[in-house]
C-alpha atoms as one frame of an Amber mdcrd trajectory, in Angstrom:
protein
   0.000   0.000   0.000   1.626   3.063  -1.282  -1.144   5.570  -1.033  -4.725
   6.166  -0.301  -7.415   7.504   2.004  -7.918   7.301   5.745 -10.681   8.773
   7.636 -11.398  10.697   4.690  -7.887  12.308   4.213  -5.062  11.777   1.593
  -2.633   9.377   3.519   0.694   7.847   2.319   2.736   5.607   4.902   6.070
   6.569   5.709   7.058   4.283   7.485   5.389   0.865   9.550   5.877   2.462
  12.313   3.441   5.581  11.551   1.067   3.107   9.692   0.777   1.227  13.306
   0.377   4.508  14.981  -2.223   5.762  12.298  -4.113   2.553  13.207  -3.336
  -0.239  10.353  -2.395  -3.235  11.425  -0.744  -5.880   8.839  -1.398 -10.118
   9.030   1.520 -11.074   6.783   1.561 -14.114   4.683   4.921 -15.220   5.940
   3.592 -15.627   9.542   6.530 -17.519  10.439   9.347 -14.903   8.624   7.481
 -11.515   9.183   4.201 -11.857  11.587   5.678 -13.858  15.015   8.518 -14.186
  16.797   8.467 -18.594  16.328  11.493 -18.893  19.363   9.779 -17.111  21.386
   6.742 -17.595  24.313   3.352 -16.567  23.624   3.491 -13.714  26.023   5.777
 -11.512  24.450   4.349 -12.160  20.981   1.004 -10.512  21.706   2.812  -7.723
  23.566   5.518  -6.822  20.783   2.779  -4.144  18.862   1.012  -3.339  22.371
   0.327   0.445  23.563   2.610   1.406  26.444  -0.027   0.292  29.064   2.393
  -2.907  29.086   5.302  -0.493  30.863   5.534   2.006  32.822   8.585   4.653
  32.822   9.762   2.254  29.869   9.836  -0.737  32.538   7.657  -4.033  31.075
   4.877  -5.552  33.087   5.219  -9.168  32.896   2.122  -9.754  35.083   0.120
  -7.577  32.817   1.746  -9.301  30.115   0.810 -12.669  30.844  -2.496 -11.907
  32.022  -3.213  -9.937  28.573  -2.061 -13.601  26.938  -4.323 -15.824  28.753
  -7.114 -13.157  28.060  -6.497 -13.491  24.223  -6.016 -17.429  24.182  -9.130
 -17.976  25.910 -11.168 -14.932  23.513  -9.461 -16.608  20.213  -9.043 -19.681
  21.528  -5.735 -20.860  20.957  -4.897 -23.847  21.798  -1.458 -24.360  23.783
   0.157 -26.331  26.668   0.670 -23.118  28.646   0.978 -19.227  28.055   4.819
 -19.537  28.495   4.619 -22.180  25.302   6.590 -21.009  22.036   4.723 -20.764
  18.977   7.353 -22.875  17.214   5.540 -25.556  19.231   1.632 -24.477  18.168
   0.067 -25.530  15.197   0.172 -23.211  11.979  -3.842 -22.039  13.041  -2.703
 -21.201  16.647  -0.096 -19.212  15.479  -2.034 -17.050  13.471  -4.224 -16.754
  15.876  -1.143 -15.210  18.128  -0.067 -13.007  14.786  -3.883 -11.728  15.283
  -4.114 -11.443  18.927  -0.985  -9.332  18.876  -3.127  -6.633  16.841  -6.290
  -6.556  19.313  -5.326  -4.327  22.293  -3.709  -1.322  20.584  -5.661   1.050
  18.552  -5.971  -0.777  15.042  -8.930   0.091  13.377  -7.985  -1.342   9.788
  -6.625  -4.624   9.672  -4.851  -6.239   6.281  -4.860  -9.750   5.786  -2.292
 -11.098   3.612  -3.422 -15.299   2.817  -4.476 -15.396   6.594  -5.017 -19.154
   5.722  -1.852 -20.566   4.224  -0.861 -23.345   6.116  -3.459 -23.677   8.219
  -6.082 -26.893   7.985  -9.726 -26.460   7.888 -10.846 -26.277  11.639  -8.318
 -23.611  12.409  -9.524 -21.802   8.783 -13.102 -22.387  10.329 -12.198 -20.372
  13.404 -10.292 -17.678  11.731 -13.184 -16.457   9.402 -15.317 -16.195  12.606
 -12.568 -14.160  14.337 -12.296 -11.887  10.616 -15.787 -11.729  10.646 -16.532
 -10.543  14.240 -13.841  -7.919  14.011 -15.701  -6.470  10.654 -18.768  -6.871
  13.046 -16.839  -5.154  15.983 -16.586  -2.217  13.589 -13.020  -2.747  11.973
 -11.882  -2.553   8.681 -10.849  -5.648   7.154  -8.727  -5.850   3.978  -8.122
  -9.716   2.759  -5.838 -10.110   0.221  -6.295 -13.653  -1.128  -5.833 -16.163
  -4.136  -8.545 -18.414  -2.877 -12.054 -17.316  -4.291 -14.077 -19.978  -2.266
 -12.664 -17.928   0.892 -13.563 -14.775  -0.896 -17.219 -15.496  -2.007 -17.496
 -16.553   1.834 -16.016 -13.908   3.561 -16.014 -10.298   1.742 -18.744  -7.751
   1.217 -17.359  -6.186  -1.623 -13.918  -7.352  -4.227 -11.648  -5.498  -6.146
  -9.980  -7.895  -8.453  -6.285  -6.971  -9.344  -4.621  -7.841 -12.352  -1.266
  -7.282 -13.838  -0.775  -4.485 -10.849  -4.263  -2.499 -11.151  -8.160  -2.914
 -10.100  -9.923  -4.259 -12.735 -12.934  -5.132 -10.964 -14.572  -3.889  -8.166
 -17.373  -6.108  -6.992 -20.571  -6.093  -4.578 -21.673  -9.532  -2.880 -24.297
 -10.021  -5.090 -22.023 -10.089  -8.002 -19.222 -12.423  -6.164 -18.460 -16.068
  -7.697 -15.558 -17.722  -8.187 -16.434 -17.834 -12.212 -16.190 -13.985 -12.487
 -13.423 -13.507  -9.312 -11.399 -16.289 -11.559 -12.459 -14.604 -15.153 -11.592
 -11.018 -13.656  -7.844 -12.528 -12.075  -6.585 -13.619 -15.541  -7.524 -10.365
 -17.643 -10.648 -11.268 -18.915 -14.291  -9.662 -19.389 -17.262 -10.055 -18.840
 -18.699 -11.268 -22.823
């Protein structure tokens, strides 16, 4: 994302670090690489994009910490031995669940999706577009950037179909199938 609008004003990122702060959050693809710290406990994944209500005169609160981790297992339900258990050791749906959690308690408002289900089986893909689904319900702004149309049909209100770097379509549920998302993806047009 290079450019665009946000609350109704001309916005261009500068830098991560004033998209987090202008409340965008980002789900990458490469959970593993870019999204979680895999070495690490679960604890100090969900705390690493946290407001400052973690520390005090820059000193961390690891009883806040933990108790902010057990509050996001249980409300995403993620499935681990402990809170002190590395994500290299949960399952590819737990995981993103963390990569999510880590987003809920500072001020995002706009969260973007990149494949949120790649490497994930079906239960955990299951729970996932409920927790997508009751953010958009909870009044955030989803963007889901995905090559799988069955997940788009399901999930989105409205499309806009890239191809060869530019919108080509832009498309309202009742106009959503994976014919036209698929037709749309590889150049074509409508006959």
């Amino acid at each position: 994302m290079t450019q665009g609008e946000l609350r109704g004003k001309p916005w261009a990122p500068h830098s991560p670090h004033l998209s987090v702060e202008q409340g965008l959050a980002l789900v990458p693809e490469e959970r593993r690489k870019e999204g979680i710290f895999i070495n690490e406990a679960i604890p100090m994944n969900l705390s690493v994009s946290a407001d400052d209500s973690f520390s005090r005169w820059s000193l961390f609160s690891r009883r806040q910490e933990l108790r902010w981790a057990l509050e996001i297992m249980q409300r995403l339900g993620v499935r681990a031995s402990g809170p002190q258990q590395k994500l290299a050791r949960l399952s590819g749906g737990n995981q993103q669940k963390v990569a999510i959690g880590k987003w809920l308690r500072g001020n995002a408002e706009v969260l973007i999706f990149d494949e949120p289900t790649k490497g994930v089986d079906i239960k955990a893909k299951q729970d996932l577009f409920r927790l997508i689904d009751g953010l958009a319900r909870d009044g955030k702004g989803i963007i889901y950037a995905s090559g799988e149309f069955s997940e788009l049909v399901g999930l989105c209100d409205r499309i806009c179909v890239l191809w060869d770097g530019r919108v080509v379509a832009e498309l309202n549920a009742a106009d959503i199938d994976e014919e036209t998302l698929l037709l749309y993806s590889t150049g074509g047009t409508p006959a």
